[in-house]
C-alpha positions as MATLAB code, in Angstrom:
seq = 'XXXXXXXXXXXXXXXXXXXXXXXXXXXXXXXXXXXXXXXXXXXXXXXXXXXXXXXXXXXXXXXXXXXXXXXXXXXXXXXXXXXXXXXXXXXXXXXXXXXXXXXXXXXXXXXXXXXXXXXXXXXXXXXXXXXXXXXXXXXXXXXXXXXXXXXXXXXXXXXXXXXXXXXXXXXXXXXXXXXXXXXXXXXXXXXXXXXXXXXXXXXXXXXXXXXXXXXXXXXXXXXXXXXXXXXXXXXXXXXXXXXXXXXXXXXXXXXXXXXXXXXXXXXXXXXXXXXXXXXXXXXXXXXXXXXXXXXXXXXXXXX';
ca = [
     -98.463 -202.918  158.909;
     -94.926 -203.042  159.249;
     -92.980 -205.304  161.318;
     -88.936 -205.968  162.187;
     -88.289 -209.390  160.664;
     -84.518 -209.978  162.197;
     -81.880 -207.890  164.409;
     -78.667 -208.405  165.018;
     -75.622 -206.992  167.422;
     -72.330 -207.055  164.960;
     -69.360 -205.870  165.058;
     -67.621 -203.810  162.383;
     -63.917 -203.567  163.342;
     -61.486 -202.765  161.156;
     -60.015 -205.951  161.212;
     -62.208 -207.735  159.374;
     -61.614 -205.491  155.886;
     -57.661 -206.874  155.964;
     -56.472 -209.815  153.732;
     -56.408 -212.680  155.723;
     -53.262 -213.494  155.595;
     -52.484 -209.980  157.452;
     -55.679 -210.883  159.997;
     -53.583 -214.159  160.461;
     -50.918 -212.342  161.108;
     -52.451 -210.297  163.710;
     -53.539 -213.329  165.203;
     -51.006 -215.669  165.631;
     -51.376 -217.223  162.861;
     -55.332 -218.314  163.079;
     -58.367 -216.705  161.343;
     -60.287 -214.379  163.660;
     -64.230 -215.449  164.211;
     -65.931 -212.412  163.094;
     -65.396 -213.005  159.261;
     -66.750 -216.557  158.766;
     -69.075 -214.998  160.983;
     -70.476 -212.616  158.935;
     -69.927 -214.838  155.755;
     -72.367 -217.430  157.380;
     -74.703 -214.594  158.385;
     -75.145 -213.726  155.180;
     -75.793 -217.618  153.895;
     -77.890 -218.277  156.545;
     -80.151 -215.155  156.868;
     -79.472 -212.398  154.529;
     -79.593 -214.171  151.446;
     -83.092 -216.465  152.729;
     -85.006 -214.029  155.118;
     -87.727 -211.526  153.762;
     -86.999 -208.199  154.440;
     -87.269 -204.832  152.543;
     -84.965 -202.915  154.305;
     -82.259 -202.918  156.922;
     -81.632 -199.959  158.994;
     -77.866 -199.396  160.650;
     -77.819 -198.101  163.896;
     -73.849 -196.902  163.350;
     -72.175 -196.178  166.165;
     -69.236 -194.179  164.511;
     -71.645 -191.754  162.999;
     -71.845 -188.969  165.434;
     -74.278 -186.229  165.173;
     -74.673 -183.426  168.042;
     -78.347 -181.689  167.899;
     -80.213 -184.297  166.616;
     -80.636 -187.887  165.614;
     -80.065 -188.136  161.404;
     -81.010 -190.566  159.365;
     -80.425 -190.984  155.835;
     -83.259 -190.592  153.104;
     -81.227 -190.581  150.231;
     -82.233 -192.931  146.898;
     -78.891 -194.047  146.935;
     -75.189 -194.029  148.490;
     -72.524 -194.563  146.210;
     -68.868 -193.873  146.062;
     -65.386 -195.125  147.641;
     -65.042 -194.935  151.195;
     -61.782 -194.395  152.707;
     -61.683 -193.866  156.448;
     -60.017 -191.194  158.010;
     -59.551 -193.339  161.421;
     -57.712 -196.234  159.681;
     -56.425 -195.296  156.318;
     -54.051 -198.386  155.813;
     -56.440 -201.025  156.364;
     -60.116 -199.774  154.689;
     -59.024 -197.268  151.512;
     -61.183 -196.831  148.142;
     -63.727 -199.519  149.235;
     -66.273 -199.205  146.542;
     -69.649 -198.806  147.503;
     -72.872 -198.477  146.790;
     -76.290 -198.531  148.602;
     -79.853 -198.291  147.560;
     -81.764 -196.757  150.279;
     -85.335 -196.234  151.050;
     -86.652 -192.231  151.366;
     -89.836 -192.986  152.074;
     -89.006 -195.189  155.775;
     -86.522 -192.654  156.390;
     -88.831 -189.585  155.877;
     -91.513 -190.775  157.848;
     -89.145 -190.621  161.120;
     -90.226 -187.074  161.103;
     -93.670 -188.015  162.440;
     -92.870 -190.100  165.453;
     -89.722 -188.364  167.125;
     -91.447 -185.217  168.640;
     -94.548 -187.551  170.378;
     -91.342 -189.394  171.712;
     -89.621 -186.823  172.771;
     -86.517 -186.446  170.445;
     -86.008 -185.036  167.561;
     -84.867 -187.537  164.067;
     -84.112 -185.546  160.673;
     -84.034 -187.538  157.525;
     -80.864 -185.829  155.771;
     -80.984 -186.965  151.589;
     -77.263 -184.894  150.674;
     -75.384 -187.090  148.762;
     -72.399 -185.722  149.771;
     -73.549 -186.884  152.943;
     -70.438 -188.970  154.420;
     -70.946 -192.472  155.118;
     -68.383 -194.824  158.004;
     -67.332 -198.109  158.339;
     -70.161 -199.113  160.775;
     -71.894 -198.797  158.299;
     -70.198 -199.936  154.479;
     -67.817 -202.698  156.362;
     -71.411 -204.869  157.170;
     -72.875 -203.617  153.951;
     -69.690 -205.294  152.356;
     -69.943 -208.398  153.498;
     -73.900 -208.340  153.938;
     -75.740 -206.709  151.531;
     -72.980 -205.980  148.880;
     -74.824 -207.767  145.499;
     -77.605 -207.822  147.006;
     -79.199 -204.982  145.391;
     -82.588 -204.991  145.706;
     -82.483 -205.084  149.596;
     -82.492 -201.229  151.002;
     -79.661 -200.274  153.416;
     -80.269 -197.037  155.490;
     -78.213 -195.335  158.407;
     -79.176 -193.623  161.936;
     -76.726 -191.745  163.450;
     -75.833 -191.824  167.163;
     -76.537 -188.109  168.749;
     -73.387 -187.658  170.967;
     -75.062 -185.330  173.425;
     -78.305 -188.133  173.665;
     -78.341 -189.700  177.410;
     -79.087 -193.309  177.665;
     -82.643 -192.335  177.704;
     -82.413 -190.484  174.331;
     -81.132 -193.636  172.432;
     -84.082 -195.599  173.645;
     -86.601 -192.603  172.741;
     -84.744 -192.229  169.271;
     -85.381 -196.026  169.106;
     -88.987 -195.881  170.221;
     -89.766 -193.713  167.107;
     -87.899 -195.717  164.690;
     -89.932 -198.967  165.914;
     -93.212 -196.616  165.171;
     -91.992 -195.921  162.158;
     -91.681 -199.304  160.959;
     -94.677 -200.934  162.417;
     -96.811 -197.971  160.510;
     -95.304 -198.471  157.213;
     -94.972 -202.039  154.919;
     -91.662 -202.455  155.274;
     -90.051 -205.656  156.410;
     -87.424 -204.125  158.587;
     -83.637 -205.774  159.385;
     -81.811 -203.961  162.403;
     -78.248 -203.882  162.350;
     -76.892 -202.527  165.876;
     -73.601 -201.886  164.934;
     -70.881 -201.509  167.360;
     -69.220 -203.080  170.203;
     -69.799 -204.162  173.964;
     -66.957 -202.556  176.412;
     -64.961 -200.181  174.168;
     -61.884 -199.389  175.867;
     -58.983 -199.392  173.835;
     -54.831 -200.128  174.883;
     -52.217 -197.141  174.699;
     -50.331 -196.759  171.845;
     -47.213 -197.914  173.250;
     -49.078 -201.068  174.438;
     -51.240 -201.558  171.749;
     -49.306 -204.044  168.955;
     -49.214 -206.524  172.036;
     -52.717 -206.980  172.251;
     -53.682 -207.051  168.595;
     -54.689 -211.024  168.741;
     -58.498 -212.029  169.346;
     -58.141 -213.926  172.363;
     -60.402 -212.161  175.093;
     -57.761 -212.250  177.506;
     -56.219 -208.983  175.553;
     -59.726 -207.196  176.807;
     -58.742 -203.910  178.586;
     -59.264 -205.128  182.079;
     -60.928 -208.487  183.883;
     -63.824 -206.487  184.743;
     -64.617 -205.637  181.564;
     -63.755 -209.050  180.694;
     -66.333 -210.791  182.859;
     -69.220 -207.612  182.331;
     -69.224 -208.600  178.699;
     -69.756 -212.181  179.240;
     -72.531 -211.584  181.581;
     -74.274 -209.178  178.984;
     -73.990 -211.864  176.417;
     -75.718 -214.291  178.831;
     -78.298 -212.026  179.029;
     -78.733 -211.867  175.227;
     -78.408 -215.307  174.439;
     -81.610 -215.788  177.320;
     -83.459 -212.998  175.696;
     -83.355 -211.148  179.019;
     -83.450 -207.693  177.357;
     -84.893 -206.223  181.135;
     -81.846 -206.995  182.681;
     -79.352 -205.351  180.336;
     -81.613 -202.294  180.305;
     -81.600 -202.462  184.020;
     -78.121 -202.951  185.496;
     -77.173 -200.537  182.587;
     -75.505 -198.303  184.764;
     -73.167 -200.904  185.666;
     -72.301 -201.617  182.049;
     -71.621 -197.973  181.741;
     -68.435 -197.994  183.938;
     -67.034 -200.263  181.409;
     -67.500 -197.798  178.391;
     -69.829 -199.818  175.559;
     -68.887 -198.182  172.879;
     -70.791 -194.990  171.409;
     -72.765 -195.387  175.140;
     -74.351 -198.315  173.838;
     -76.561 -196.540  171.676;
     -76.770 -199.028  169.002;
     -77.849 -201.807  171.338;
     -80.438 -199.404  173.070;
     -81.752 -197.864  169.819;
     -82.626 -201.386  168.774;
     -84.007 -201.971  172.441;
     -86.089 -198.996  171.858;
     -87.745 -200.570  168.455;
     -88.272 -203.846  170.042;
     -90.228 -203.020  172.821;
     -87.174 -202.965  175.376;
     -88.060 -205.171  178.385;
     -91.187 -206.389  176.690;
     -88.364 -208.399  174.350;
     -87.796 -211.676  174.903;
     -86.055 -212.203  171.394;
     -82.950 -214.636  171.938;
     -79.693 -213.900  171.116;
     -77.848 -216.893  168.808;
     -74.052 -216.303  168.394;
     -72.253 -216.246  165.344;
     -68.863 -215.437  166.361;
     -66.850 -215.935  169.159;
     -66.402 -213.120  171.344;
     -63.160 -211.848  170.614;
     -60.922 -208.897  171.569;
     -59.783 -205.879  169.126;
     -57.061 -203.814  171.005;
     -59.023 -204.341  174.109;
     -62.423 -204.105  172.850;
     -65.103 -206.864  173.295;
     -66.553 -207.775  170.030;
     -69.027 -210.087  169.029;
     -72.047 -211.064  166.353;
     -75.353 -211.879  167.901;
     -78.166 -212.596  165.851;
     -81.857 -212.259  167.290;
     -84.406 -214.113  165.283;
     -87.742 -212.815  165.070;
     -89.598 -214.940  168.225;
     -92.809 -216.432  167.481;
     -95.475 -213.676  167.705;
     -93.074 -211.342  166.379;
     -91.099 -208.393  168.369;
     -93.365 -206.613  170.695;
     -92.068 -203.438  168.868;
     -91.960 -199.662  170.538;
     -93.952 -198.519  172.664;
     -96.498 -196.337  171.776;
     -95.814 -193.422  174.148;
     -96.191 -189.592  174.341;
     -93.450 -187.927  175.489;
     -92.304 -184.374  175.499;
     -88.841 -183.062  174.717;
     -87.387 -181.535  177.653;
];
């Protein structure tokens, strides 16, 4: 039997691919928290925990009839983005990943009423939700699988969870020691162009508006007390503050980990900072004792 081992909330912003000298720059002259961060995530968990595989629930990856998920052997290449060319160009990659988990989506997302298709082209393209954790997380670590789901950008709310729900089943019916990566962002609004360079720094107070602001903090509360029901049920509050990719990656993960059922607490390792109005953040959520509840096991049909 399979089981999740770790999950975490990070964020992937472009920022933290820039020399630090220009993230300095950005930032009045002090290092942003998101990259000793991630460097101390790695110490700390990724290079100690056992795990198998660690599946990326990648926000910028968006698909529009289905769920995918990869199921090739391996991704390799250089990745430049087409969003931000100047700051993530020719970043060399390359990702062993793990068919056989990826494959077996096929048999859980009907009973759960979505549909997930494991895609193995390697021409497949790959984003920076994705290859800027990888980089500072699994990058020589490579024995340790790395797959991607995508985000379906006609799914509902309700669709993330279900898309989540078979994932979880997944897992617990394989052997894999599973790592979730939720990758993505809490409020996700970002400042006009012409008013953008003036709110490049971290400090939260560059958020796009108070409300925001003070919405984040209170879903971060929530995290940190492992009070997943309450983030699943005032969601429609957080929705008038735009999470980014409609919170998907945070409600995927919900959907693998049992959703209200999970009591896993959140542990901080960054501040929460701002990116051009953005709220960003890395929360780590330790496996609680008895493990994550995992998905539910439910039957569902897809209408």
């Amino acid at each position: 039997m399979g089981k999740v081992v770790g999950a975490a909330l990070l964020a992937h912003v472009p920022t933290i691919m820039l020399p630090e000298t220009v993230r300095k720059d950005l930032n009045e002259g002090k290092e942003i928290s998101l990259v000793p961060g991630l460097k101390r995530l790695r110490k700390d968990v990724f290079e100690t925990l056992d795990y198998d595989t660690v599946v990326v629930l990648d926000s910028h990856w968006a698909t529009t009839v289905e769920f995918v998920i990869t199921s090739a052997a391996e991704r390799s290449g250089l990745f430049t983005s087409e969003e931000l060319p100047r700051g993530m160009t020719q970043i060399p990659y390359s990702i062993k990943g793990d068919p056989e988990l990826a494959k077996s989506l096929s048999k859980y997302d009907e009973k759960n009423g979505t549909w997930v298709t494991p895609i193995a082209d390697p021409h497949l393209p790959i984003f920076y939700a994705t290859v800027n954790l990888w980089h500072y997380l699994g990058r020589g670590l490579d024995e340790k699988r790395w797959i991607s789901m995508s985000v379906c950008q006609t799914g509902t709310p309700e669709d993330f969870i279900r898309a989540g729900r078979a994932l979880g089943e997944a897992i617990r019916d394989s052997d894999r020691k599973v790592f979730l990566i939720a990758s993505g962002a809490l409020s996700h609004t970002f400042h006009k162009l012409r008013d953008l360079r003036k709110h490049e720094a971290s400090d939260p107070v560059h958020i796009f508006t108070p409300e925001a602001y003070q919405y984040d903090l209170k879903v971060l509360e929530w995290m940190k007390q492992g009070n997943h029901g309450a983030i699943l049920q005032d969601f429609g509050t957080f929705r008038k503050y735009k999470p980014e990719a409609g919170f998907f990656h945070y409600l995927a993960m919900a959907g693998a980990l049992g959703e209200e059922r999970n009591q896993g607490r959140g542990i901080l390792y960054s501040e929460y900072e701002n990116s051009v109005g953005t709220g960003q953040v890395h929360v780590y959520f330790p496996e609680p004792p008895g493990g994550f509840p995992m998905a539910k096991d439910l039957v569902l049909t897809r209408d």
